[in-house]
C-alpha positions in Angstrom: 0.0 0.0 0.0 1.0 3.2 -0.6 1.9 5.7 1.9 1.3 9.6 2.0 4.0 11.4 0.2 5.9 13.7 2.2 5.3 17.5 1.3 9.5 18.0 -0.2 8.6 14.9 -2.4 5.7 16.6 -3.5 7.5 19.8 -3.7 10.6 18.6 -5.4 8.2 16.8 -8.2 6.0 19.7 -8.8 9.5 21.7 -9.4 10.7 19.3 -12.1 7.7 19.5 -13.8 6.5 15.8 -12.9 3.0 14.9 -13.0 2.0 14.1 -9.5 -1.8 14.5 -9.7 -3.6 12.0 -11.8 -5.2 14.5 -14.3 -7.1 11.6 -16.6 -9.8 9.2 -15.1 -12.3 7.2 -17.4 -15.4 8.7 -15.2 -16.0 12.0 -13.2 -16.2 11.9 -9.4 -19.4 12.8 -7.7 -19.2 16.3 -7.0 -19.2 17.4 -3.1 -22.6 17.5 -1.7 -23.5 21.5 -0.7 -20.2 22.3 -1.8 -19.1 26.2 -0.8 -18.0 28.4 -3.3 -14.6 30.3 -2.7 -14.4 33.7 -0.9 -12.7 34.9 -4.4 -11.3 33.3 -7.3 -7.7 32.6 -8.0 -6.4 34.1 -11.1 -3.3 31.3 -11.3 -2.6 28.0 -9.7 1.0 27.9 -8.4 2.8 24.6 -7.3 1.7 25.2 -3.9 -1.9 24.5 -4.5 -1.0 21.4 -6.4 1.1 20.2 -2.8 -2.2 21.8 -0.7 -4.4 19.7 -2.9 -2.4 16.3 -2.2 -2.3 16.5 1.3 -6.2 18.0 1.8 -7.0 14.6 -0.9 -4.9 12.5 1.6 -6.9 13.6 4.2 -5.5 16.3 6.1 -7.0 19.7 7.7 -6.6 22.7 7.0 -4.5 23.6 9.8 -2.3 20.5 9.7 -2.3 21.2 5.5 -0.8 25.0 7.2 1.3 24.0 9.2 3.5 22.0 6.7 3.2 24.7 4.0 4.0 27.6 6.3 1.1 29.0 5.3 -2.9 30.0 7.5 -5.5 27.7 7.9 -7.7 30.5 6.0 -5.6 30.5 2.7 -5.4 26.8 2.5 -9.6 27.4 3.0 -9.7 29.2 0.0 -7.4 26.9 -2.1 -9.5 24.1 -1.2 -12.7 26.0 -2.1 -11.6 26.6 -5.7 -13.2 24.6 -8.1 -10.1 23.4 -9.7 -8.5 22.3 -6.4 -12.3 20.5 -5.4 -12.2 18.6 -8.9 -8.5 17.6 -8.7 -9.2 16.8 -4.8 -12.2 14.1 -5.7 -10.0 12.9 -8.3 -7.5 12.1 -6.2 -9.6 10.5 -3.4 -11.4 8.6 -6.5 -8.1 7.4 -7.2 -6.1 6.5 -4.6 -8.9 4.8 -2.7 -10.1 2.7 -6.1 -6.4 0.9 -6.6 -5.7 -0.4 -3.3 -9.5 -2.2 -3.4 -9.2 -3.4 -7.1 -5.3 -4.7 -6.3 -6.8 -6.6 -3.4 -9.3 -8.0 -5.7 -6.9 -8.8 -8.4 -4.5 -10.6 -5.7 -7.7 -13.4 -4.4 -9.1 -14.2 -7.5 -6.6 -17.4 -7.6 -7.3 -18.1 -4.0 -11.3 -17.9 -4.5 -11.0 -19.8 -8.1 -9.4 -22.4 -5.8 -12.0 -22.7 -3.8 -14.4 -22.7 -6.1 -12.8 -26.0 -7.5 -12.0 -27.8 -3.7 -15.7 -26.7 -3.4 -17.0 -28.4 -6.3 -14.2 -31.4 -5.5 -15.7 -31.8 -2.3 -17.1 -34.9 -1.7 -19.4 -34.0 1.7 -20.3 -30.8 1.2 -24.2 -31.2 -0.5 -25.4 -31.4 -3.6 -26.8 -28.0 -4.3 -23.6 -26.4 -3.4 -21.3 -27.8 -5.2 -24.0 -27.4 -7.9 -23.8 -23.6 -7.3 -19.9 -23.6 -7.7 -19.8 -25.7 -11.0 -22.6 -23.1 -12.3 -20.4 -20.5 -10.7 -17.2 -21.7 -12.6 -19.0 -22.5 -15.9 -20.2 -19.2 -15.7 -17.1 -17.5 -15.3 -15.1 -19.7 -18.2 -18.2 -19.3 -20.4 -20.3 -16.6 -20.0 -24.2 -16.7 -18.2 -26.2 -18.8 -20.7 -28.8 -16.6 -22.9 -32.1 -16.5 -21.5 -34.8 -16.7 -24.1 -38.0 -14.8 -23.2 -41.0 -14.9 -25.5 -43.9 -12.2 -25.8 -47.8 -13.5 -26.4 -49.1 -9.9 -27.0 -48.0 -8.4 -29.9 -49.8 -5.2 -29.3 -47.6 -2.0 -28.0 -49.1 -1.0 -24.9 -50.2 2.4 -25.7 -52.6 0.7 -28.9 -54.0 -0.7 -25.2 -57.6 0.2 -23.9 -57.0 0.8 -20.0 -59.3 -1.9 -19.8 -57.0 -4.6 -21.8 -53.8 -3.3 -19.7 -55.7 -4.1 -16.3 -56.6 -7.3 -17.4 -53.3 -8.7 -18.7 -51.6 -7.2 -15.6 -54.4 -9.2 -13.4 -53.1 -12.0 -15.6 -49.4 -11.6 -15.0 -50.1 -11.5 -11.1 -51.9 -14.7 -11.6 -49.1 -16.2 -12.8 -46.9 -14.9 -10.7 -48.6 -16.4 -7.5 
């Protein structure tokens, strides 16, 4: 896993022009729910920001974020608020707590394929479970079967009386049950 990176590292990236903010994801984050807008508007983002942004998206506050920037609790306020640093900040969070879940993932799929098997293998466990895990496996190797469906009434539902609709519903239920 990952640890925070410390706010020279940062720095010293930033300065040599390295990409240390992931700047392209597949889909948007979320967007912060009652969000505030900033006191003003910054005109320019300076390197700075892009180190405030890190360590408010690794979940520092404001005062600790001021602290290792020699900076006030109420400029890093109005960095965060900027809606720059609040896209870049969900990004980040998006980001860096998505890999560490799907890497975990990615590491058990041997172990739970293997279990899926010893399941199946297993001699005493019952029958509708290690049904289950050969479905499960077959599945997985060769895709969920198609499901055919077939339709009895041709008719679109709006060419429908009100009177027709409430009686195939009644229908349907009866089946159902």
């Amino acid at each position: 896993m990952e640890t925070i990176p410390d706010i020279f590292e940062l720095f010293a990236a930033e300065q040599r022009d390295e990409s240390v903010l992931v700047t392209n994801t597949d889909k948007e984050p979320r967007p912060l729910f009652n969000g505030r807008q900033p006191s003003y508007v910054l005109k320019a983002e300076r390197p700075e920001h892009r180190i405030i942004i890190m360590l408010k998206a690794a979940g520092r506050t404001n005062i600790e974020i001021a602290e290792a920037t020699g900076t006030t609790p109420v400029h890093v306020s109005h960095i965060v608020k900027q809606p720059w640093a609040v896209e870049q900040i969900l990004k980040e969070i998006e980001n860096t707590g998505r890999q560490p879940v799907i890497e975990m993932l990615q590491d058990a799929t041997v172990a739970a394929a293997q279990f899926q098997i010893d399941l199946l293998n297993d001699k005493e466990a019952n029958k509708e479970t290690r049904r289950k895990a050969s479905d499960s496996i077959l599945d997985r190797v060769l895709g969920k079967a198609n499901q055919p469906f077939s339709v009895d009434d041709k008719r679109k539902p709006e060419d429908m009386t009100l009177e027709e609709i409430d009686k195939r519903l009644s229908e349907l239920h009866a089946k159902q049950n």
